[in-house]
C-alpha positions as CSV (number, residue, x, y, z in Angstrom):
1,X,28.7,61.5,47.8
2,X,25.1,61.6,47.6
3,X,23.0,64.0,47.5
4,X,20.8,62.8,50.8
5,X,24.3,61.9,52.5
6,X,25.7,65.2,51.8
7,X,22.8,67.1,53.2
8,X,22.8,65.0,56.3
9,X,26.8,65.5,56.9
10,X,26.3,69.1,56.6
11,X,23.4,68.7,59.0
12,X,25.4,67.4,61.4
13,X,28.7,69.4,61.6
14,X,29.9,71.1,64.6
15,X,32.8,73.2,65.4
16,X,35.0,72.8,68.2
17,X,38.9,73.3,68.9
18,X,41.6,71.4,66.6
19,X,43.7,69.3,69.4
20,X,47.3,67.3,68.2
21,X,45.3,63.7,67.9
22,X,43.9,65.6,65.0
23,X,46.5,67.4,63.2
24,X,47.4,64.4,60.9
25,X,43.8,64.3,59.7
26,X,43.6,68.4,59.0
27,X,46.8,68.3,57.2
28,X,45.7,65.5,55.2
29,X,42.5,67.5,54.1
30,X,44.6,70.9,53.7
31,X,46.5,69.2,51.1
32,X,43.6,67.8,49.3
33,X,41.7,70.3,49.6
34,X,44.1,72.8,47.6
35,X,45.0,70.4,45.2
36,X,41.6,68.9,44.1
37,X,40.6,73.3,43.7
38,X,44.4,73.7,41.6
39,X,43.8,70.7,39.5
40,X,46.5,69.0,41.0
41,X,47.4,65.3,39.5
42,X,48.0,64.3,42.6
43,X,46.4,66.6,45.3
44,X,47.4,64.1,48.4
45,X,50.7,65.6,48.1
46,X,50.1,69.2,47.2
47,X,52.7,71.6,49.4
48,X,55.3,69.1,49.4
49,X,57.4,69.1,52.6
50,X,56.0,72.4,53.5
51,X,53.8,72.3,56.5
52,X,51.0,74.8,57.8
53,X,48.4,72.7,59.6
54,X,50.8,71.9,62.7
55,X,53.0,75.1,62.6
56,X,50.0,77.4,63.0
57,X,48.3,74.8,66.0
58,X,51.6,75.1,67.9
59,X,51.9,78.6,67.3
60,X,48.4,79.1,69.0
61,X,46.3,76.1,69.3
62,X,43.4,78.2,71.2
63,X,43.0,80.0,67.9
64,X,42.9,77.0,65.6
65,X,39.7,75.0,64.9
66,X,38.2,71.8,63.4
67,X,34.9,71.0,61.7
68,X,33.3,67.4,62.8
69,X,31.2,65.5,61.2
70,X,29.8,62.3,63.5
71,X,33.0,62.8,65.2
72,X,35.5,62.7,62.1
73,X,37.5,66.0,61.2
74,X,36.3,67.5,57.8
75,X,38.0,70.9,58.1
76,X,40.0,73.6,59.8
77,X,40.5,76.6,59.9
78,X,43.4,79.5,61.8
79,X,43.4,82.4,63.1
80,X,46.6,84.9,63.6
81,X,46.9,87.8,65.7
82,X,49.3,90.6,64.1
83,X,48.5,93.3,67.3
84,X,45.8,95.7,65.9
85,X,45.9,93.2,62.6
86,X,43.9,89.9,62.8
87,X,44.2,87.2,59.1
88,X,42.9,84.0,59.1
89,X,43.6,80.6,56.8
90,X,44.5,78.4,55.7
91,X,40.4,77.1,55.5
92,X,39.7,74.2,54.6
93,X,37.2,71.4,54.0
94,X,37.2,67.9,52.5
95,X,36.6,68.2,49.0
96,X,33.4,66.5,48.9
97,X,31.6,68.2,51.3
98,X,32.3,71.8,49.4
99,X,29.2,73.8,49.4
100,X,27.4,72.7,52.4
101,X,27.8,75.4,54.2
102,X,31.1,74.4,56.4
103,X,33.0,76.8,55.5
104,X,30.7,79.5,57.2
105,X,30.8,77.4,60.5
106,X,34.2,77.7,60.8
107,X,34.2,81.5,60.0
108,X,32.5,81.9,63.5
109,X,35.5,80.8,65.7
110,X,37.7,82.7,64.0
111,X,35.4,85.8,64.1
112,X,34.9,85.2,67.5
113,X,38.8,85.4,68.0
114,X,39.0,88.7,66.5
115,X,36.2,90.2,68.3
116,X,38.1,89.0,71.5
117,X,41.5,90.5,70.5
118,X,40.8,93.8,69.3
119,X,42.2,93.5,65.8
120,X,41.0,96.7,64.0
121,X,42.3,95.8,60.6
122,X,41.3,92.2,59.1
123,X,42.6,90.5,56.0
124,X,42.8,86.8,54.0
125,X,44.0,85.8,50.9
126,X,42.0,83.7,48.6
127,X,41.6,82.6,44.9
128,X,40.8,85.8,42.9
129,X,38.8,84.0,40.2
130,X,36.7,81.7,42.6
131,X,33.2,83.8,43.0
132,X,32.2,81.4,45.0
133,X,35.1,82.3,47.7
134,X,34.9,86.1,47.0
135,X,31.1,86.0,48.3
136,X,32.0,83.7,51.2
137,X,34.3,86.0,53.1
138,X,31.9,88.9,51.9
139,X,29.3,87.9,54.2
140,X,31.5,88.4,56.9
141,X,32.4,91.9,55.6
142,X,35.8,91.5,54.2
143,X,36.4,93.3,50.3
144,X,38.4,92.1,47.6
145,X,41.2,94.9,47.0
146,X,44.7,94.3,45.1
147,X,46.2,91.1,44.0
148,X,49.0,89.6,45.8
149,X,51.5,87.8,43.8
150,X,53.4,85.1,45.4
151,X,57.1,85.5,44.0
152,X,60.3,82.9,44.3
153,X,63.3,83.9,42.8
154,X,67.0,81.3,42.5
155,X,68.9,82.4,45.3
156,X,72.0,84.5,44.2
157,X,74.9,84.0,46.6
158,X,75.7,87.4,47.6
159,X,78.3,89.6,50.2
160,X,77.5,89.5,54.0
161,X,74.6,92.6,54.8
162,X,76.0,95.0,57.3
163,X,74.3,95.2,60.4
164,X,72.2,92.6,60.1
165,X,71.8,90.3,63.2
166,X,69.7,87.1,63.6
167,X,67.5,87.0,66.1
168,X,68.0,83.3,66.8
169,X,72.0,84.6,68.0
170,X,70.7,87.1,70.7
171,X,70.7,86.8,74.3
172,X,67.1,86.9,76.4
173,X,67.7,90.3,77.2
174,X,69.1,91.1,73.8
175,X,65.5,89.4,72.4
176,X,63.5,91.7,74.6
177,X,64.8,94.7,73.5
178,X,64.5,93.4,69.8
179,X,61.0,92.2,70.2
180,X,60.6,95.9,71.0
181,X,61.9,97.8,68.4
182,X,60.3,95.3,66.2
183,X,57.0,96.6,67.3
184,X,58.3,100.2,67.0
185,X,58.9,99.6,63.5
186,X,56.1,97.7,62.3
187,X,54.1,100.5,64.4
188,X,54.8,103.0,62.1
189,X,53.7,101.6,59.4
190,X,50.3,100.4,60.8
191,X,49.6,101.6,64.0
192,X,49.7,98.7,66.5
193,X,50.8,96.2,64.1
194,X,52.9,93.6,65.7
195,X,54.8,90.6,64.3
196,X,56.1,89.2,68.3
197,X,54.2,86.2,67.9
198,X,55.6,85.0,64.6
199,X,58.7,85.8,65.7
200,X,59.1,84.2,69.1
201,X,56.9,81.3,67.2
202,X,59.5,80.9,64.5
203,X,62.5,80.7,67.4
204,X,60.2,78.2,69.9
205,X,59.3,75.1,67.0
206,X,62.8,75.6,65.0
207,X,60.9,76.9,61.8
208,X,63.9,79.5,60.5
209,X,65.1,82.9,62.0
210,X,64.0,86.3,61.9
211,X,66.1,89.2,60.3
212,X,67.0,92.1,62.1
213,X,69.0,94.8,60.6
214,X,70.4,97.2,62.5
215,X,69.8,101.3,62.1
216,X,71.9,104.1,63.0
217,X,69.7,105.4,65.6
218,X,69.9,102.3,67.7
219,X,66.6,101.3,65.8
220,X,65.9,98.9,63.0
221,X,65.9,99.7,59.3
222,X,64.0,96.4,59.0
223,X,63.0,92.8,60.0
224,X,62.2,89.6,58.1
225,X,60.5,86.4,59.5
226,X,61.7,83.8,57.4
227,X,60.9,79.9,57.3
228,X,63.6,77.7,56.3
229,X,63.6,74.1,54.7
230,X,61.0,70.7,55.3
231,X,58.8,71.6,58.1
232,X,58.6,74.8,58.1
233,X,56.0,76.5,55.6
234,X,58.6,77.2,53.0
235,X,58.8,73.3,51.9
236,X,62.4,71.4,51.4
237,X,65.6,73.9,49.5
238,X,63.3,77.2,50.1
239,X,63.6,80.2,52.5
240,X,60.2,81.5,52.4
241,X,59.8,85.5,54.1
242,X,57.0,85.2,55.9
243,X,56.8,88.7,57.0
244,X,59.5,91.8,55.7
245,X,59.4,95.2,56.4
246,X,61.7,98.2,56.8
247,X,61.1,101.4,58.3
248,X,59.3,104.1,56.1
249,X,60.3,107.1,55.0
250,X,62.9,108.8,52.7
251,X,65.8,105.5,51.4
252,X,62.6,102.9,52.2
253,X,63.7,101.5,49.1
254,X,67.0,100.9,49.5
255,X,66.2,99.8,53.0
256,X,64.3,97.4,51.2
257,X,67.4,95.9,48.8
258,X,69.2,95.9,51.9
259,X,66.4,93.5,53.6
260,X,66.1,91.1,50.5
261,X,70.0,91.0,50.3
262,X,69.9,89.7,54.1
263,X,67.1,87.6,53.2
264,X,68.9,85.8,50.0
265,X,72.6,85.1,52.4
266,X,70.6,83.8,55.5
267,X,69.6,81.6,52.3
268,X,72.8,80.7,51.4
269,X,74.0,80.1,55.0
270,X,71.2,77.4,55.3
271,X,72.2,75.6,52.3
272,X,68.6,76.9,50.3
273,X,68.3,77.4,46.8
274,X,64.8,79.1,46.2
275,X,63.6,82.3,47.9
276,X,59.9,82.9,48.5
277,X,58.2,85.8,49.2
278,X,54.8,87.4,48.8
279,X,53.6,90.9,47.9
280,X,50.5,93.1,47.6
281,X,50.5,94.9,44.7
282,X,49.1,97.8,46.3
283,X,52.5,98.0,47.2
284,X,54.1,98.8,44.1
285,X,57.4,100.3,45.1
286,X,58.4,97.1,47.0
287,X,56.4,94.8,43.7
288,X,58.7,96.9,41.5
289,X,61.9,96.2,43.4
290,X,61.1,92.5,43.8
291,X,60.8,92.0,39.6
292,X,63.6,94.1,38.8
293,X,65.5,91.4,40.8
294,X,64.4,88.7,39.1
295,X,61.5,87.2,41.7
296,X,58.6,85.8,39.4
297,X,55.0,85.0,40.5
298,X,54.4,81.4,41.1
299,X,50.9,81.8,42.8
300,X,48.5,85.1,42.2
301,X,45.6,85.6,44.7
302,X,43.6,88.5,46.0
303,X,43.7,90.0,49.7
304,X,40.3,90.6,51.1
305,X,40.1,93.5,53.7
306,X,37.8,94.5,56.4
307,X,37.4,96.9,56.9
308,X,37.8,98.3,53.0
309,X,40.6,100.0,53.7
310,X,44.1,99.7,52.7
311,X,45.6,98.9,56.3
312,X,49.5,98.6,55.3
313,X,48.9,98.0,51.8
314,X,50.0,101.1,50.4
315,X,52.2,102.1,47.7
316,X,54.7,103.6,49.9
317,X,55.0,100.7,52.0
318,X,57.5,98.6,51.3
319,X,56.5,94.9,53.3
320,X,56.5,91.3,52.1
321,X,53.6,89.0,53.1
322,X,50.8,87.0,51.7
323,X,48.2,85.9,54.2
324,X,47.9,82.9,53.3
């Protein structure tokens, strides 16, 4: 594009909510938009069958916005509220209208639905050899900490985990009183940190299931949010954990084996052949435990934190996630 074009678009941009007429458009530009920054050969089709443009609208389309330009769509951006944790992304902007500025204007919605929420801990992931991203998200007071590796592994068919219970299977009032002791567990590894959108999300569009396994105080010993197939954002033959955790303390790490056991059979029951599942590597118990069984990074970025602090990002937690 021009030079004088270009400055004029970016004149002219304004931020407003992403509605469903638009979601072919932002999910068109998602995938371009990471391919043509990967060097892609073909970066129309980048992510495959996976989708997160229209999961993340439906999930909460007051909290998902677009960038115009004389009325066309040029970018979006998402917002996710994790209880006293906030993340944001996938942003994105049409490839030739990088570095004009649009990427800032739609930081300021998603700000704005943080501020509004209450999150106390913030976080993104982004490339961690783009300065050019790094200094972005600094301006808004986020800090580059550890790496996070995302991993994928062949699925390994495997004897049925005791205790574990789908969360898909459960009555209402069964869900209710999961949806709690999810919180209670999550809770104690971040205060207020809740995953009750992403799982009642999940169970409302048909995405995958959500992992519970049972404890033998009546609690949990640990929950997985996982996405399953075309659709979803774990793409066609993959079951991809969007969120695992167990509870902390002394056998956390078994807890943890346990967790990815239940997360490789609800695999196999759904006919997938790749797990996927990211890590921080501040977390280096649960890192250790995921190469030791054979997972293998397929994507490396860094997680940006504000404030700098390490949230749940610790080495004795032992969660799977990626914030992407």
């Amino acid at each position: 594009m021009p030079a004088a074009k270009r400055t004029s678009a970016a004149a002219s941009v304004s931020v407003r909510a992403l509605d469903e007429p638009d979601l072919d458009r932002a999910d068109a530009i998602f995938r371009v938009a990471f391919g043509t920054f990967l060097e892609a050969p073909e970066p129309e089709t980048f992510f495959g069958t996976a989708d997160y443009v229209r999961t993340r609208w439906a999930a909460n389309p007051h909290a998902a916005f677009a960038a115009t330009v004389e009325g066309e769509v040029v970018g979006s951006n998402f917002a996710a509220n994790w209880g006293s944790v906030g993340y944001f992304g996938p942003l994105t902007v049409r490839p030739d209208l990088w570095d004009q500025g649009i990427g800032r204007r739609l930081m300021e919605p998603v700000m704005a639905c943080f501020d509004a929420w209450g999150n106390r801990h913030l976080g993104l992931f982004t490339f961690s050899h783009s300065p050019k991203h790094l200094e972005l998200y600094r301006r808004y007071g986020f800090w580059p900490r550890f790496l996070t590796a995302v991993m994928r592994k062949q699925v390994a068919v495997s004897a049925a985990v005791p205790g574990r219970v789908l969360y898909g299977e459960l009555t209402a009032a069964e869900r209710t009183e999961a949806l709690s002791l999810g919180r209670a567990l999550t809770g104690a590894l971040y205060e207020g940190l809740s995953l009750e959108r992403e799982i009642t999300a999940v169970q409302a569009q048909g995405l995958g299931d959500t992992i519970l396994l049972e404890g033998a105080d009546s609690g949990l010993d640990g929950l997985a949010v996982c996405h399953c197939g075309a659709g979803s954002e774990a793409g066609e033959d993959v079951c991809f954990v969007k969120f695992g955790a167990v509870r902390p303390g002394p056998d956390a790490a078994d807890r943890f084996e346990r967790l990815l056991d239940a997360c490789e059979q609800l695999a196999t029951e759904r006919g997938l052949g790749q797990l996927d599942a990211g890590v921080n590597l501040a977390r280096e118990g649960a890192y250790r435990r995921m190469v030791d069984r054979g997972f293998r990074t397929g994507l490396q970025g860094v997680a940006m934190h504000k404030p700098n602090e390490p949230g749940y990002s610790r080495p004795d937690a032992y969660v799977i996630d990626d914030w992407r």
